[in-house]
C-alpha positions in Angstrom: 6.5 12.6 -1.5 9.6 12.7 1.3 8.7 12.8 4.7 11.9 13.6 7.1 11.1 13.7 11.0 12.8 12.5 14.4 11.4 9.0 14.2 11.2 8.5 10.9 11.9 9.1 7.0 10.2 8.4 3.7 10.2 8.7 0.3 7.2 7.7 -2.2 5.9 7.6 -5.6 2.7 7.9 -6.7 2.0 7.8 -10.1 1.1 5.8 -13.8 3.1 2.8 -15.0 2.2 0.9 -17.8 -1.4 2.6 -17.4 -1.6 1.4 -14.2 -1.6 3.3 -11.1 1.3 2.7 -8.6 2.4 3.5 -5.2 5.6 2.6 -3.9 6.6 4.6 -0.3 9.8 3.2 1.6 10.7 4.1 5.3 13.4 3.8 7.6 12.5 4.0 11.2 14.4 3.2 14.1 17.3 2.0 11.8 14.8 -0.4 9.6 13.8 -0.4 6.2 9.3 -1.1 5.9 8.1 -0.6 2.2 4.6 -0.2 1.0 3.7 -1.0 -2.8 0.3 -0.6 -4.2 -0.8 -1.3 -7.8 -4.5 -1.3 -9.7 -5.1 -2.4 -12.3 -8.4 -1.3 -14.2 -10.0 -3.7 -17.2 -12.3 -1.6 -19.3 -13.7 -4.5 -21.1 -14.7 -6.4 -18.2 -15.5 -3.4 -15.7 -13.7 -4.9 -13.7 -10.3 -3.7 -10.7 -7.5 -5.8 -9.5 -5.5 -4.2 -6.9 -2.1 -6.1 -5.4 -0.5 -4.8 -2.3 2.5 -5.8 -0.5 5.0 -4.7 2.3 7.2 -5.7 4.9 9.3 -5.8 6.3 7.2 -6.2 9.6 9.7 -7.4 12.5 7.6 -5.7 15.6 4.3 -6.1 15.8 3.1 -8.2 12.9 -0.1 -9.5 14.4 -1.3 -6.2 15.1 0.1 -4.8 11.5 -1.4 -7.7 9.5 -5.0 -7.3 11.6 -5.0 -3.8 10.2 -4.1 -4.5 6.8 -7.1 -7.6 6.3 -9.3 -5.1 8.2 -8.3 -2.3 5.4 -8.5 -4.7 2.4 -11.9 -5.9 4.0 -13.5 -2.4 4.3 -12.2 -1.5 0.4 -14.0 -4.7 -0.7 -17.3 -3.6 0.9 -17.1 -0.3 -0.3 -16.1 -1.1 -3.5 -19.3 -3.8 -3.7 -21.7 -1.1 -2.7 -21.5 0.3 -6.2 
């Protein structure tokens, strides 16, 4: 995944490691570098999903970028209880 604009550029990766799904995408916009991971991690046994996020760096706006992450996280959990 490479996205090359104006404002901005990224590069991902989407994909299995370990037998766990992973997403890594990195950006650089207005001269600074932000980076989104993402990995789950299923247990068969147990029926049962981890899944472990991370990113940053978030120099403007972090208020408003961490709001939207909890409200995210928050509307995965729901959805993911409804089953």
């Amino acid at each position: 995944m490479v996205l090359d604009t104006k404002d901005e550029k990224s590069d991902g990766y989407v994909g299995m490691v370990y037998g766990n799904y992973y997403l890594q995408i990195d950006y650089s916009r207005d001269g600074s570098h932000y980076s989104e991971k993402v990995l789950i991690m299923e247990n068969h046994e147990e029926s049962t999903t981890e899944l472990f996020f991370a990113s940053g760096s978030c120099s403007k706006d972090f208020d408003a970028q961490k709001s939207n992450w909890e409200n995210l996280v928050e509307e995965v959990k729901r959805s993911s209880e409804k089953n």
